[in-house]
N, C-alpha and C positions, 0 to 999 in steps of 0.2 A: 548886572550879571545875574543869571538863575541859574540855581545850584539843580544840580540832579540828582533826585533821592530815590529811583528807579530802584536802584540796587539796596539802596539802607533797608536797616532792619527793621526799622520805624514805619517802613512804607509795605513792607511786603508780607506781616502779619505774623511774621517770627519771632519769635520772644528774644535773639541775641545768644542766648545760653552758650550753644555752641554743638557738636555733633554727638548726640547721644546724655543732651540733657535739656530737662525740661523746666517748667519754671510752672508749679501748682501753689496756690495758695499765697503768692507771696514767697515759696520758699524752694530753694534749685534742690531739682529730683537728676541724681547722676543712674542713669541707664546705661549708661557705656557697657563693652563686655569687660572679665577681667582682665588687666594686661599681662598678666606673669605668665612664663613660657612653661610650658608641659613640662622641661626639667626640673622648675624650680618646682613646680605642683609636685611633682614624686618625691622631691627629697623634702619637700614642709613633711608630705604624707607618711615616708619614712620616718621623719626624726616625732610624731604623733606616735605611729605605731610602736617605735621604740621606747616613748615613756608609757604606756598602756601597758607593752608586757615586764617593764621595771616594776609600774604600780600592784600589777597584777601578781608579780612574784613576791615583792612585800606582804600583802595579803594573804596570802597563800600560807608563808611562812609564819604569820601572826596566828593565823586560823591551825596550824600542823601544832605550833608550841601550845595552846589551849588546850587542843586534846591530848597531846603529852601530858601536861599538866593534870588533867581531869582524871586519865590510867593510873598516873601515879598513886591520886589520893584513891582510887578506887582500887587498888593491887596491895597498897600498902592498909587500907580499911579489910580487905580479905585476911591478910596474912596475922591482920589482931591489932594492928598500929590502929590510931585515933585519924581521922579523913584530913588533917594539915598536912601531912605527908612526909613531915620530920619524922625520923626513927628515933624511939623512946623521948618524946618528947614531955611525955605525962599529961597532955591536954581532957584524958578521960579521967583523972582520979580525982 
């Protein structure tokens, strides 16, 4: 009985992998496209954008209390107080 290997993989110079992937080096290369549907793409991309302007508002508020902070010791240094910004705290005598 002789087998038919017409069709195998072995015979026809295809590495087997499968559609959309290759086989370099010894090692499988997946080129397939991505499978996730346009909806799911919007809302990953959503729920990204959503933590950027979370991050982005923490920030914000860290950088607003610094200058706060800075006015303080500089209004209270004007007014004759010593630059910690405690009132009569005696830090200059």
């Amino acid at each position: 009985m002789k087998i038919d290997l017409g069709q195998s993989v072995y015979a026809n110079g295809s590495s087997g992998a499968g559609p959309g992937l290759r086989i370099e080096g010894g090692r499988l290369i997946n080129d397939r496209p991505d499978s996730r549907m346009g909806i799911e793409k919007m809302a990953q991309a959503r729920k990204v954008m959503k933590h950027e302007m979370k991050v982005q508002t923490y920030a914000e508020g860290y950088v607003r209390g610094e200058r706060m902070e800075e006015m303080n010791k500089m209004m209270s240094s004007m007014m004759g107080g010593c630059g910690c910004g405690k009132p009569n705290c005696g830090c200059d005598e």
